[in-house]
Backbone as CSV, one residue per row, in Angstrom:
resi,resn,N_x,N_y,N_z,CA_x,CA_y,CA_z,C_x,C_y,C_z
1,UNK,7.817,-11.255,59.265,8.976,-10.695,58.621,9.214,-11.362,57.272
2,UNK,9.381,-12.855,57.395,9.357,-13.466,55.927,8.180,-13.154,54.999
3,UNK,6.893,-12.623,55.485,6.256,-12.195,54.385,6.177,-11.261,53.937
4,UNK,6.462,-10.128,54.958,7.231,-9.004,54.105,8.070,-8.732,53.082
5,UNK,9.039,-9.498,53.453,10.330,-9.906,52.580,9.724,-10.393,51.194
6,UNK,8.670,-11.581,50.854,8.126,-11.683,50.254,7.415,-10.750,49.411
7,UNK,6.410,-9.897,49.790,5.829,-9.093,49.899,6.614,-8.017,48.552
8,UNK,8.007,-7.469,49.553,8.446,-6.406,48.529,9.411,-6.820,47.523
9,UNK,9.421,-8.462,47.525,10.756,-8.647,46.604,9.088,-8.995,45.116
10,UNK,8.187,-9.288,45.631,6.491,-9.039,44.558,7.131,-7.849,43.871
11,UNK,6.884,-7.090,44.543,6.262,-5.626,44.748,7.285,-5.005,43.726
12,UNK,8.762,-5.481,43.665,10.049,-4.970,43.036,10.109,-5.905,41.526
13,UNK,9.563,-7.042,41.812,9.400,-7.311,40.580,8.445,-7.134,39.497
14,UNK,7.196,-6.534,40.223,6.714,-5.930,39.342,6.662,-4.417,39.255
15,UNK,7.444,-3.625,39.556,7.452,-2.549,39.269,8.817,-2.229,38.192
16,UNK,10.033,-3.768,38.320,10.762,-3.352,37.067,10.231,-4.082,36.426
17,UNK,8.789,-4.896,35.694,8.114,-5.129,35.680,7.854,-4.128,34.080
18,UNK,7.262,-3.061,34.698,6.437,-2.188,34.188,7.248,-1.347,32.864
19,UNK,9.140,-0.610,33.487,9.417,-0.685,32.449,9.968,-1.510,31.316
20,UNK,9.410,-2.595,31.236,10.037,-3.498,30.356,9.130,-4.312,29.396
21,UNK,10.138,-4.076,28.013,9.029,-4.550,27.051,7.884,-5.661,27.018
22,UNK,6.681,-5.788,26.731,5.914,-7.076,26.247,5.836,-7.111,24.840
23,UNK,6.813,-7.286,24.410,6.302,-7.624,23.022,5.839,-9.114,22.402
24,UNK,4.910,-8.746,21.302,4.122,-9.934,21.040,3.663,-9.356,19.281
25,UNK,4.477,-10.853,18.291,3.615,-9.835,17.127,3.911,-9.071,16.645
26,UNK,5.161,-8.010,16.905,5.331,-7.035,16.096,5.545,-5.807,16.591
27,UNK,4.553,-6.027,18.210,4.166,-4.983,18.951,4.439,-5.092,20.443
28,UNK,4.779,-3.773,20.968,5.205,-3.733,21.797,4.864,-2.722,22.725
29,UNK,5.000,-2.498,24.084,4.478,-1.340,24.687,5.613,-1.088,25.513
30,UNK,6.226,0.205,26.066,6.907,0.886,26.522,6.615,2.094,27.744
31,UNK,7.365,2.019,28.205,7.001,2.984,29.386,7.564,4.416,29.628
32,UNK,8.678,3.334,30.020,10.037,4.778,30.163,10.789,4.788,28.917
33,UNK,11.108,5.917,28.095,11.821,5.746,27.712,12.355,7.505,26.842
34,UNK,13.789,7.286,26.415,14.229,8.867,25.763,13.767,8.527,24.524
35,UNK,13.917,9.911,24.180,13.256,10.242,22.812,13.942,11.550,21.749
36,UNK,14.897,10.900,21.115,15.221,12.149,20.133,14.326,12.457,18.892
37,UNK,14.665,13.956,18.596,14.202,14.517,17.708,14.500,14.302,16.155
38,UNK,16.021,13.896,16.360,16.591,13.420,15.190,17.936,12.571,15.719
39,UNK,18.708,12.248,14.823,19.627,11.209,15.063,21.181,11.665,15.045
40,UNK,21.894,12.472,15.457,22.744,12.969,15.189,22.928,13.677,13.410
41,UNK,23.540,13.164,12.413,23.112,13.927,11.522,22.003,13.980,10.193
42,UNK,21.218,13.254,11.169,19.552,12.450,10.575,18.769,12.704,11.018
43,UNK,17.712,12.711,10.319,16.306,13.511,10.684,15.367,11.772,11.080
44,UNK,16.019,10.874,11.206,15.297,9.905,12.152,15.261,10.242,13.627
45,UNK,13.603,9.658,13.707,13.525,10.000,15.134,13.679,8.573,16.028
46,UNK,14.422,8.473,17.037,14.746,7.616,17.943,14.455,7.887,19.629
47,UNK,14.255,6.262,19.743,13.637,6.052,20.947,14.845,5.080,21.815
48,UNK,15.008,5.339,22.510,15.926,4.437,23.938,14.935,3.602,25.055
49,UNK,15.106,2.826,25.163,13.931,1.913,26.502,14.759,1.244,27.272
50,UNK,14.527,1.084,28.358,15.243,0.026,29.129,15.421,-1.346,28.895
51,UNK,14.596,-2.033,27.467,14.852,-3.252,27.195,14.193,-3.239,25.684
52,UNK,14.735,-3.777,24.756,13.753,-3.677,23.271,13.610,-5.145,23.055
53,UNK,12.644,-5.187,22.167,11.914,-6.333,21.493,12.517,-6.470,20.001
54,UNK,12.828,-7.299,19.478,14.188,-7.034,18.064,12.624,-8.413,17.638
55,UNK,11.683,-7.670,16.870,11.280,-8.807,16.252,11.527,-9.298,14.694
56,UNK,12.440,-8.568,14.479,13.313,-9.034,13.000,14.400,-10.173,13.295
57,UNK,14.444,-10.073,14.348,16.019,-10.867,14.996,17.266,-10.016,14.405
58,UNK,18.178,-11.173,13.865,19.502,-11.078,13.580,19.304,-10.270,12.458
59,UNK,18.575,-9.911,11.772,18.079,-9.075,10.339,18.913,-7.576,11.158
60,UNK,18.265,-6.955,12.876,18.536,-5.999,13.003,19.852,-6.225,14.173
61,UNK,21.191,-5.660,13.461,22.428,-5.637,14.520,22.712,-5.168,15.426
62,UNK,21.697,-4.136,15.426,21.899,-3.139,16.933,21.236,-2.688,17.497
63,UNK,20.428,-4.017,18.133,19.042,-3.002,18.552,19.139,-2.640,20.066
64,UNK,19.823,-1.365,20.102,19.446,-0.603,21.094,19.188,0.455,21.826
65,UNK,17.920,0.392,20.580,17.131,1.582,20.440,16.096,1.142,19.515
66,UNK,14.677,2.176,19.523,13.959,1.862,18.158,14.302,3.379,17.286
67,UNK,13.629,3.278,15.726,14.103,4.100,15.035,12.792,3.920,13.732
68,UNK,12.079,5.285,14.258,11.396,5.511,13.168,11.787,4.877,11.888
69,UNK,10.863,4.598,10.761,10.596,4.483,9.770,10.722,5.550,8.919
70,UNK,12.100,5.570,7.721,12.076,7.041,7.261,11.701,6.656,5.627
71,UNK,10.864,5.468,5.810,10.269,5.253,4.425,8.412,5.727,4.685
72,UNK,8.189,6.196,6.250,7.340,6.647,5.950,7.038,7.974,5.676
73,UNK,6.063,8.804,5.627,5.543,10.000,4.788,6.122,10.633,5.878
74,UNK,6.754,12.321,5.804,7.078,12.911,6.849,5.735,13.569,7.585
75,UNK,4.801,13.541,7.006,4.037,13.625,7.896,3.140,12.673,9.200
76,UNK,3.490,11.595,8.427,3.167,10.313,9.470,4.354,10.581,10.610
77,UNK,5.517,10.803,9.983,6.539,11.025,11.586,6.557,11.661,12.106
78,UNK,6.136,13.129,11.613,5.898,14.207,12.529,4.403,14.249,13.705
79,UNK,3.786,13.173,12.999,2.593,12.812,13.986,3.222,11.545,15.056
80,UNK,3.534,10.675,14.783,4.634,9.724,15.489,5.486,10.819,16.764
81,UNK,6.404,11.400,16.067,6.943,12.266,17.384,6.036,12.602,17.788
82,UNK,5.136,13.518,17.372,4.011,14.268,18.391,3.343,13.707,19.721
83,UNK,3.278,12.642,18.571,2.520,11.388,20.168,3.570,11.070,21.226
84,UNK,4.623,10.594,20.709,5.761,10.206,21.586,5.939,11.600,22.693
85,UNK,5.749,12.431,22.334,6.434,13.717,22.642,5.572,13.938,23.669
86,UNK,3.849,13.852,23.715,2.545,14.209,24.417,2.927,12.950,25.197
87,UNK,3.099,11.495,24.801,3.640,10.479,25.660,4.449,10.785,26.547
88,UNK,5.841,11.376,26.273,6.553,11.155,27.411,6.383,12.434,28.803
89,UNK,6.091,13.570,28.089,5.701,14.784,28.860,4.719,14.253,29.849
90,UNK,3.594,13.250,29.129,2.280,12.553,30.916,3.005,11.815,31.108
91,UNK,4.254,11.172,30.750,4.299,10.232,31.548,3.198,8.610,31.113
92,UNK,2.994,8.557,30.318,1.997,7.798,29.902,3.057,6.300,29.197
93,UNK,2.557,5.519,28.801,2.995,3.926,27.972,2.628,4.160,26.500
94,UNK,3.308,3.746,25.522,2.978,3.899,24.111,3.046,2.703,23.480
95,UNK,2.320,2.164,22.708,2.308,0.697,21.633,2.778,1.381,20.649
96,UNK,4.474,0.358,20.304,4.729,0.354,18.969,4.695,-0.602,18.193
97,UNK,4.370,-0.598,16.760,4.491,-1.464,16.063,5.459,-1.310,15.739
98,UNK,6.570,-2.373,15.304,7.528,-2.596,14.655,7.527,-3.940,13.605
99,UNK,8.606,-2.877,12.643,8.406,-4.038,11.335,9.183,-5.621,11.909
100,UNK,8.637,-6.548,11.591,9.196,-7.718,11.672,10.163,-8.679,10.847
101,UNK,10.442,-8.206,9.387,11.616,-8.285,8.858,12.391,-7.346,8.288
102,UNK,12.262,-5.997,8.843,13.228,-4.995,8.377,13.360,-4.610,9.391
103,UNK,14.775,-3.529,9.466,15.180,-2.590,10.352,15.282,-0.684,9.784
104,UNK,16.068,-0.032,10.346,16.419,1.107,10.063,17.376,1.459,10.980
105,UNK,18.701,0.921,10.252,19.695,1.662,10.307,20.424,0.722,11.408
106,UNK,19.891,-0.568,11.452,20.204,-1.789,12.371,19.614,-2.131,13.228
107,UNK,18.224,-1.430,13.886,17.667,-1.371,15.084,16.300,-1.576,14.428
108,UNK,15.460,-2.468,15.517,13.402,-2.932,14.776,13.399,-0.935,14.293
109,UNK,12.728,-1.376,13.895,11.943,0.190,12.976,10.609,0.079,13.450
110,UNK,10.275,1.439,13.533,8.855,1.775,14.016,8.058,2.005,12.966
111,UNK,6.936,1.295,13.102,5.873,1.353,11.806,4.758,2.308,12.156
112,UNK,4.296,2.706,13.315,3.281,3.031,14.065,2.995,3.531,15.299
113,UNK,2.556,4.375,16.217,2.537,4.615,17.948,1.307,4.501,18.561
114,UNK,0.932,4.006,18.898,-0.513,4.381,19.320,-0.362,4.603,21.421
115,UNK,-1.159,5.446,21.060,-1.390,6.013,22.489,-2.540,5.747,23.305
116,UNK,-2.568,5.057,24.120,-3.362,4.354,25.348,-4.351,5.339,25.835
C-alpha cells in the first residue's frame, strides 16, 4: 500500500510535471496552453500557460502570458500563429524563444516557435 501511495504521488508529479515550463536560456517549451488570435484591440498574438518563464525578469511586469513580437515582420507572425495553431489542434509541445531583455507590452515576448 505504501508503495503505491508512492507510486502515484511519482506519477502526479510528473504529469503536472509536463505542463510546466523548462525554461533555460531564453527558451522554453510548453504544453498546454490558450492561444489568441489577437489581443483585445491588437493584432498581437498571445499565449496563456499554466506557468511562464519571465527571462527578462523585472524588465517584464506582467508576465502572465507570452506575447508575440510585433517588431517582427507580419509575416513571421502569421507563420508563428500557424504553428501555434497546428500545435495546439495535435495537441503537441512548442519551443519558444523569448527575448531576454525586452518585453511586449509587459510580458517575455516571443522571438520564435519551433515545433517538435
Amino acid at each position: 500500500m505504501k508503495r503505491s501511495m508512492i507510486f502515484a504521488a511519482l506519477l502526479m508529479g510528473a504529469t503536472s510535471a509536463a505542463s510546466a515550463h523548462d525554461g533555460n536560456n531564453g527558451w522554453v517549451t510548453i504544453s498546454t496552453f490558450n492561444l489568441w488570435s489577437n489581443t483585445y484591440s491588437t493584432d498581437t498574438i498571445r499565449i496563456g500557460a499554466a506557468d511562464y518563464y519571465n527571462p527578462a525578469g523585472a524588465v517584464c511586469n506582467n508576465p502572465d502570458s507570452y506575447m508575440v513580437s510585433s517588431t517582427i515582420s507580419a509575416e513571421a507572425r502569421q507563420r508563428i500563429y500557424s504553428t501555434l495553431l497546428a500545435a495546439k489542434l495535435a495537441n503537441k509541445s512548442v519551443r519558444l524563444s523569448l527575448d531576454t531583455s525586452t518585453c511586449q507590452e509587459g510580458r517575455p515576448k516571443i522571438l520564435n516557435v519551433m515545433l517538435d
